[in-house]
C-alpha positions as CSV (number, residue, x, y, z in Angstrom):
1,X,-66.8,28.4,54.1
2,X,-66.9,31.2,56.4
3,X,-63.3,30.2,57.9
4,X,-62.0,29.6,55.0
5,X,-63.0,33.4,53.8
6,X,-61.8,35.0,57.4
7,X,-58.5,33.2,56.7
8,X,-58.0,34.5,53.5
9,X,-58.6,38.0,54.4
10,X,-56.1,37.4,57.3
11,X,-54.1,36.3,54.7
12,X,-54.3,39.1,52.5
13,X,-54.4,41.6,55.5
14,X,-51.0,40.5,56.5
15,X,-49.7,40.5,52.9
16,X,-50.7,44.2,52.7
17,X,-49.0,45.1,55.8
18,X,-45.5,43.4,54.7
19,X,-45.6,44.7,51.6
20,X,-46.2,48.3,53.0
21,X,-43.6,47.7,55.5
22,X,-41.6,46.9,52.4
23,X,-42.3,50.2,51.2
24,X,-41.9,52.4,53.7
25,X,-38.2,50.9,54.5
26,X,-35.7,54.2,55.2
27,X,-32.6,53.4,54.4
28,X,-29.8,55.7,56.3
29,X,-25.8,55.0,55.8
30,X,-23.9,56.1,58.6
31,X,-20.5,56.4,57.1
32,X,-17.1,57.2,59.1
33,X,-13.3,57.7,58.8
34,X,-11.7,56.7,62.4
35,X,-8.6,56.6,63.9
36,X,-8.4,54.3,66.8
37,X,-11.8,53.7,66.8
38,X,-14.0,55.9,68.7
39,X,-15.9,57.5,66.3
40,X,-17.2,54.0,65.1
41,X,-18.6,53.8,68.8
42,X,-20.2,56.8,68.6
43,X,-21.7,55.6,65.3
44,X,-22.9,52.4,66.2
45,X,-25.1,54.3,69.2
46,X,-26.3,56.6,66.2
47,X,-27.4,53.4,64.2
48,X,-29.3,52.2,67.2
49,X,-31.0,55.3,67.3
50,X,-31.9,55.1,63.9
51,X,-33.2,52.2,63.9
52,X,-35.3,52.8,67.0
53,X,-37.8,54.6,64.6
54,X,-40.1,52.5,63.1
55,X,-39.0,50.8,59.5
56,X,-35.6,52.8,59.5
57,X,-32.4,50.6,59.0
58,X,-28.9,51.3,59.6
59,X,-26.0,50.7,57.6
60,X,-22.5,51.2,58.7
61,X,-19.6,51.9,56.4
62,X,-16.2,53.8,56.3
63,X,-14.4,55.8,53.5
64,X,-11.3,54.2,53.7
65,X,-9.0,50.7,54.5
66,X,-8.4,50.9,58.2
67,X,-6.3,48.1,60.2
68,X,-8.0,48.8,63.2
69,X,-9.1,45.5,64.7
70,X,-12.5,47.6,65.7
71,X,-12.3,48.5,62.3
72,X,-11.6,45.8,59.8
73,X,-14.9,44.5,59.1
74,X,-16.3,47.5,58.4
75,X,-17.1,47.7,54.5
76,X,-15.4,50.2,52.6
77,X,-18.0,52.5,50.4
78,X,-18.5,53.2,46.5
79,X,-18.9,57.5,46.4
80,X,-21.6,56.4,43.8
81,X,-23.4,54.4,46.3
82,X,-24.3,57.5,48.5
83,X,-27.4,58.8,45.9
84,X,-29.0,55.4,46.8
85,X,-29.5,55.9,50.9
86,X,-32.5,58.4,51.9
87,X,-30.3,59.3,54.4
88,X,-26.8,60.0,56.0
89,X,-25.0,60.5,59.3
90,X,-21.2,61.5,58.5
91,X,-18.8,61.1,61.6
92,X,-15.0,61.7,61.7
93,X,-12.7,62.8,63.9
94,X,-11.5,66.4,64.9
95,X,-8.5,67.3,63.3
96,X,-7.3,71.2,63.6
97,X,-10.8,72.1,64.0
98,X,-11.4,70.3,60.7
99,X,-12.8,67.0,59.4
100,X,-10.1,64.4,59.1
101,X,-8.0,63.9,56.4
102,X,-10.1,60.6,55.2
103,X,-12.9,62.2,55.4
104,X,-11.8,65.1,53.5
105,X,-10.0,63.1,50.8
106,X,-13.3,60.9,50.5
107,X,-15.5,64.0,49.4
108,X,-12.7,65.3,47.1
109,X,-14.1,62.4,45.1
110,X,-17.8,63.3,44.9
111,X,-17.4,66.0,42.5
112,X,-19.4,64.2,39.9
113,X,-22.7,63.7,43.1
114,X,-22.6,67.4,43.4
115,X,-22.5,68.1,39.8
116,X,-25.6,66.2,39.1
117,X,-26.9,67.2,42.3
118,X,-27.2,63.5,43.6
119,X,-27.2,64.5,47.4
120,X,-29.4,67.8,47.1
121,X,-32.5,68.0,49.4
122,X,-31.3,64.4,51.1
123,X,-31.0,64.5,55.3
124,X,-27.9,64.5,56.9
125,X,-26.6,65.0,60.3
126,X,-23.1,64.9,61.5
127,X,-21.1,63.6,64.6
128,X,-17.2,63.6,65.7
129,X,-14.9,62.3,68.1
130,X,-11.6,63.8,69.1
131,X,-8.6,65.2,71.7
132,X,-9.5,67.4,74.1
133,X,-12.9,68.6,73.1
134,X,-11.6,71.8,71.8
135,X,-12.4,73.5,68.5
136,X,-15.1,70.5,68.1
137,X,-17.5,73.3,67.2
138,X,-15.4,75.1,64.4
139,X,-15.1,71.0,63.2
140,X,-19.0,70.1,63.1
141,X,-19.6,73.7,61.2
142,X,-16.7,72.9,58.6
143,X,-18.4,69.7,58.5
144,X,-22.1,71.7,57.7
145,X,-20.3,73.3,55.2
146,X,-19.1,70.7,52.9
147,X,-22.8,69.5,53.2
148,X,-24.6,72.4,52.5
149,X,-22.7,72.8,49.4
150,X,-23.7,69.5,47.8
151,X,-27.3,70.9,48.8
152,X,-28.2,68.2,51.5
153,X,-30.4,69.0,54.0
154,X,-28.9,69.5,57.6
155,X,-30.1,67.9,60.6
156,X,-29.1,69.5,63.9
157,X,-29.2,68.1,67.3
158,X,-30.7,71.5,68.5
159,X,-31.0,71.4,72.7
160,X,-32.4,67.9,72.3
161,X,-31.5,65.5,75.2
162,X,-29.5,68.5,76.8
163,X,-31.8,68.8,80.1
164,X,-31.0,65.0,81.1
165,X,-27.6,64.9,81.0
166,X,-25.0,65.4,83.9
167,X,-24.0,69.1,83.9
168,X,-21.0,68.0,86.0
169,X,-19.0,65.7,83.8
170,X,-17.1,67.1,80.4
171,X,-19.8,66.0,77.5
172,X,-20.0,66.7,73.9
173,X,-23.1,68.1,73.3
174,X,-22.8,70.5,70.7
175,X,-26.3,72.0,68.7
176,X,-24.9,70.8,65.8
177,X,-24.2,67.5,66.6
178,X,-22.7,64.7,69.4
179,X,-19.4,65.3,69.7
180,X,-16.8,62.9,72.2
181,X,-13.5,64.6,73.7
182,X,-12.0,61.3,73.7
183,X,-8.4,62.1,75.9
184,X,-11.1,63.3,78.7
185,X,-11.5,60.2,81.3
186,X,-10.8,57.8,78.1
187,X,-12.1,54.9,79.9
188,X,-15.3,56.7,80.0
189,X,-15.7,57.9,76.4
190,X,-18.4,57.9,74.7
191,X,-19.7,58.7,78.2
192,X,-23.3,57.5,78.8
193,X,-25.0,60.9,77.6
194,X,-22.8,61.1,74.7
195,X,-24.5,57.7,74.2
196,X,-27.7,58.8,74.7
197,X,-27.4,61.8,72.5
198,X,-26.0,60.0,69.4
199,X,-29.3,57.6,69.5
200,X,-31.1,60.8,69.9
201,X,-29.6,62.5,67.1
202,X,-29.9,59.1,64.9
203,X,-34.0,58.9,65.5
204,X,-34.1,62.3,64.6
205,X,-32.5,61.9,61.3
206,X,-34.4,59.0,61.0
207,X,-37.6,61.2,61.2
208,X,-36.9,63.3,58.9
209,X,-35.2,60.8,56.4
210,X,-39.0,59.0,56.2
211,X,-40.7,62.0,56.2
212,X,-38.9,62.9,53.2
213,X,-38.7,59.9,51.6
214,X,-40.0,60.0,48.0
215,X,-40.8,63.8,48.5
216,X,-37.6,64.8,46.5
217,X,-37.8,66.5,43.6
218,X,-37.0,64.8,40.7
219,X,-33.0,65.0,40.0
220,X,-32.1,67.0,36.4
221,X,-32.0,65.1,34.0
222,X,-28.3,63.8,33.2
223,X,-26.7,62.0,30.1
224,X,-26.3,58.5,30.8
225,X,-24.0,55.9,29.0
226,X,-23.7,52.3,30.0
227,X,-25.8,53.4,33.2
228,X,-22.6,55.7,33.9
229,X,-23.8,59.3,34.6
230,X,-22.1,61.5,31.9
231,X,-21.1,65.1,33.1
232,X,-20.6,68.2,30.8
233,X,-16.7,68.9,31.2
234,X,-16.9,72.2,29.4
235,X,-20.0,73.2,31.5
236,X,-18.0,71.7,35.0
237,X,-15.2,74.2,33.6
238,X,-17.9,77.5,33.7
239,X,-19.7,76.1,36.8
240,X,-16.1,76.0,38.5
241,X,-15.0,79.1,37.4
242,X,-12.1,77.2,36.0
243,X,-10.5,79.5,33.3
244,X,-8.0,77.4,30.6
245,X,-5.2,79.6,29.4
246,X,-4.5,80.9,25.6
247,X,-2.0,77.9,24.2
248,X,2.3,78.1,25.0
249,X,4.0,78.8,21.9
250,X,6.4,76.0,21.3
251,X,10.1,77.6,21.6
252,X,11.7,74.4,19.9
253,X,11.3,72.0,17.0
254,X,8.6,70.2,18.7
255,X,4.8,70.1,18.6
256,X,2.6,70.8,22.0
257,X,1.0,67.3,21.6
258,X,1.2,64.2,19.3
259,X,-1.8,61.8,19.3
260,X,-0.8,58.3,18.6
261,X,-3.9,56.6,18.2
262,X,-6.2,57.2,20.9
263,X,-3.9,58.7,23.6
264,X,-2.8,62.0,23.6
265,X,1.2,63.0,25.1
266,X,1.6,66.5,26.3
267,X,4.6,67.6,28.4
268,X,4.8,71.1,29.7
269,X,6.8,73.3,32.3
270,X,5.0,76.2,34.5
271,X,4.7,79.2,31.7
272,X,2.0,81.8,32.6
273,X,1.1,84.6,30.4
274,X,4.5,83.7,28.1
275,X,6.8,84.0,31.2
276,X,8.1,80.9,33.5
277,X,5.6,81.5,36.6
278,X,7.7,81.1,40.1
279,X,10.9,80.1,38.8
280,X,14.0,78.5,40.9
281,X,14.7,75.9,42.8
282,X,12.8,74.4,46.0
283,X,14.1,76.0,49.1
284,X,16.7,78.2,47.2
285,X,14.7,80.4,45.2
286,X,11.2,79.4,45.7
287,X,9.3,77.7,48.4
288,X,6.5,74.8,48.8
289,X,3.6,76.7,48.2
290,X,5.2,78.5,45.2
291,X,5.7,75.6,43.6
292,X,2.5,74.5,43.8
293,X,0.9,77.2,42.3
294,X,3.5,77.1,39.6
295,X,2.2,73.0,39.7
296,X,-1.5,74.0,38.9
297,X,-0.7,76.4,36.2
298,X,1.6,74.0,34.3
299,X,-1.4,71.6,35.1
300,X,-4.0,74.6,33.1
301,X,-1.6,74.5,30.3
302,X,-1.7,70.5,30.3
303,X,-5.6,71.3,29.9
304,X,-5.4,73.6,27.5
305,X,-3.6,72.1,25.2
306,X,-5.9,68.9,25.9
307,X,-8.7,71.0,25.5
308,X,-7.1,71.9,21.5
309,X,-6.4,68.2,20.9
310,X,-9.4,67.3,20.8
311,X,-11.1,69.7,19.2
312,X,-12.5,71.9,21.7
313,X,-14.9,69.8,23.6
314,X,-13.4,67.7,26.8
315,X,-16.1,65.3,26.6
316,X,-14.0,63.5,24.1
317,X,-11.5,62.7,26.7
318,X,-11.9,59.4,28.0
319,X,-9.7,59.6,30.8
320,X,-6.2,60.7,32.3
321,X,-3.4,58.0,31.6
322,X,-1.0,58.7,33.8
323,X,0.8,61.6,35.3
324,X,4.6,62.3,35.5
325,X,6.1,65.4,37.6
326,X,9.3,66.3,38.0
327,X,10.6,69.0,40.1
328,X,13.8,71.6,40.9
329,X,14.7,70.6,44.0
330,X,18.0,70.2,46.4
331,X,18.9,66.2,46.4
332,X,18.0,65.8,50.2
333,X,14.3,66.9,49.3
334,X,11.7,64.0,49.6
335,X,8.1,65.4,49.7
336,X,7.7,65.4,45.9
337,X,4.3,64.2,46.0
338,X,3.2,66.8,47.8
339,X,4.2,69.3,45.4
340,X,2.8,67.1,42.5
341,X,-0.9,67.2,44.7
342,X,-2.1,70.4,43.0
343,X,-2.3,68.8,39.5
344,X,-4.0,65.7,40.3
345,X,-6.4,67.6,42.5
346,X,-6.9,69.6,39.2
347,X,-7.4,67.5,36.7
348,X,-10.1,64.7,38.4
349,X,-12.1,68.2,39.9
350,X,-12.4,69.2,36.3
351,X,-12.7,65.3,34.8
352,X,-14.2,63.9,37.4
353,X,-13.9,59.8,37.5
354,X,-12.1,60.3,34.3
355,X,-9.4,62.4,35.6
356,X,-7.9,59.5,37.6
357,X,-4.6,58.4,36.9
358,X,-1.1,56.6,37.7
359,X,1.4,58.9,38.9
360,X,5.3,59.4,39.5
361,X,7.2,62.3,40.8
362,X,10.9,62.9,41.5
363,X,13.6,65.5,41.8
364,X,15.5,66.9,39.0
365,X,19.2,70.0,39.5
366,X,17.5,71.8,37.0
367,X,14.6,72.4,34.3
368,X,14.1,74.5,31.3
369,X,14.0,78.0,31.4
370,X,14.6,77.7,35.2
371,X,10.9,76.2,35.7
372,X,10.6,75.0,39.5
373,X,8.2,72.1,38.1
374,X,7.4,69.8,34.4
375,X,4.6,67.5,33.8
376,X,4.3,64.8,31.3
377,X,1.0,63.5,30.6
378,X,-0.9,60.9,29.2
379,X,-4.8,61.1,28.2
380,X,-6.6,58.1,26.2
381,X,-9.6,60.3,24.0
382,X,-12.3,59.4,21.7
């Protein structure tokens, strides 16, 4: 009878310790945008620091398709998916001093995590890989930035590992994270330290990611519908500082919108303050970065008069349809997307998931009333 009792309370002793195991689980995504693949080495030496701490577990992802054979098994992830880590390392390579343009298009699409303040108060630490080693610095801080805006909370590599690495080779071993110069002795790269200080650098996050874990404060409450978070356009609008301008004034026999069941059509050309803002043509009269200011303001009229179809309150607007630019432009010109950028940036900052759309651009030897740009759009509302 006696072994039978000690057996059960082994028995139930283990249990206890597998289910707090369970528990105390950290779960940290180390998510990348890489090139030729370097910065994936880098962050598979951070996920093997993190999960040197004790119940912390890795998970690897990037923010985009990649052909890469290093990188096609890689998962691609869901922007919603970050809330649900207790942790993140972000690594990408340098480019111009600046995060790359992956990496920078990938957090163009978590407007709706910082507006509900999904990432506030969660760890994160940073790594990159790239050229020459210079400007690295100026990239890891721009990279601090972006965080520190969505509220995270930022986990430096401080002098950390510094004392036991060799002082005589080229290593990138920046305060504010591991970098790699990857064109320096690219056989070597990640060298051994820059190894070592990535695991460093992951335990550390780890650390902190447990020690945090379930010591968040609660998140503000949020409408939900269908599970989907549901954000206040017209509040996004103040938050943003984004100001929607008085209504054009028709100049024809036309209406500024017809709503034909539940989609709205609205086509409009770049009028500011009852004037045609930056007229002419592309490369004659005006140049790129005229016409895409005269791009976002036709875009604020598109929203304004959006904004009056349905009755004043955005939240009725279930998403954008579709997109059509057309722009005054010599016939060899062939960057029309570019110039059309401005106005999708515009309307999914200010709609959020709704805001996406299909899209077409294309050259045109004139517009009305000598408008460098026109948009036709499409929006399916309540």
């Amino acid at each position: 009878m006696k072994q039978l009792s000690r057996l059960f309370l082994v028995l139930l002793v283990l249990g206890s310790t597998k289910n707090i195991a369970q528990e105390t689980n950290t779960s940290i995504l180390v998510l990348i945008d890489s090139d030729q693949g370097g910065t994936y080495t880098l962050a598979k030496e951070m996920a093997q620091g993190i999960e040197r701490w004790p119940g912390a577990k890795a998970t690897i992802k990037k923010v985009k398709e990649n052909n890469h054979a290093s990188l096609q098994s890689i998962p691609v992830v869901q922007v919603e998916e970050l809330q649900n880590y207790d942790g993140i390392a972000f690594g990408s390579p340098v480019y111009f001093g600046n995060i790359s343009t992956g990496m920078s298009a990938f957090f163009a699409q978590t407007i709706d995590l910082w507006t509900t303040r999904a990432l506030e108060e969660m760890p994160a630490t940073v790594f990159m890989s790239g050229g020459s080693g210079a400007a690295n610095e100026l990239a890891l801080q721009s990279f601090w930035n972006t965080l520190a805006v969505h509220g995270m909370v930022l986990v430096p590599n401080g002098i950390q590992g510094f004392d036991a690495i060799d002082k005589t080779k080229t290593t990138g071993n920046s305060v504010l994270g591991v970098t790699s110069p990857m064109s320096i002795n690219k056989g070597d790269r990640p060298t051994a330290d820059e190894r070592k200080l990535a695991q460093n650098q992951g335990e550390k996050l780890a650390r902190v990611a447990t020690a945090l874990r379930g010591n968040k404060k609660a998140k503000p409450a949020v409408k939900t519908v269908d599970n989907h978070v549901e954000v206040d356009v017209n509040q996004r609008l103040k938050d943003k500082n984004i100001v929607l301008p008085s209504l054009p004034k028709p100049v024809g026999n036309y209406e500024l919108y017809v709503q034909t069941g539940n989609l709205v059509f609205i086509n409009q050309v770049a009028l500011k303050d009852g004037k045609i803002f930056n007229p002419g043509k592309l490369g004659v009269d005006v140049n790129e970065e005229q016409v895409k200011e005269a791009t976002k303001a036709t875009m604020l009229n598109v929203l304004a008069i959006l904004q009056d179809a349905v009755g004043g309150d955005l939240n009725k607007v279930k998403r954008c349809v579709q997109l059509i630019g057309a722009f005054n432009t010599t016939d060899t010109y062939t960057q029309h997307a570019v110039l059309m950028n401005p106005a999708s940036d515009l309307v999914v900052e200010v709609l959020g998931e709704k805001g996406k759309h299909t899209r077409n651009t294309g050259g045109a030897s004139s517009l009305p009333l000598g408008s460098s740009v026109s948009i036709q759009a499409v929006f399916e509302v309540e």
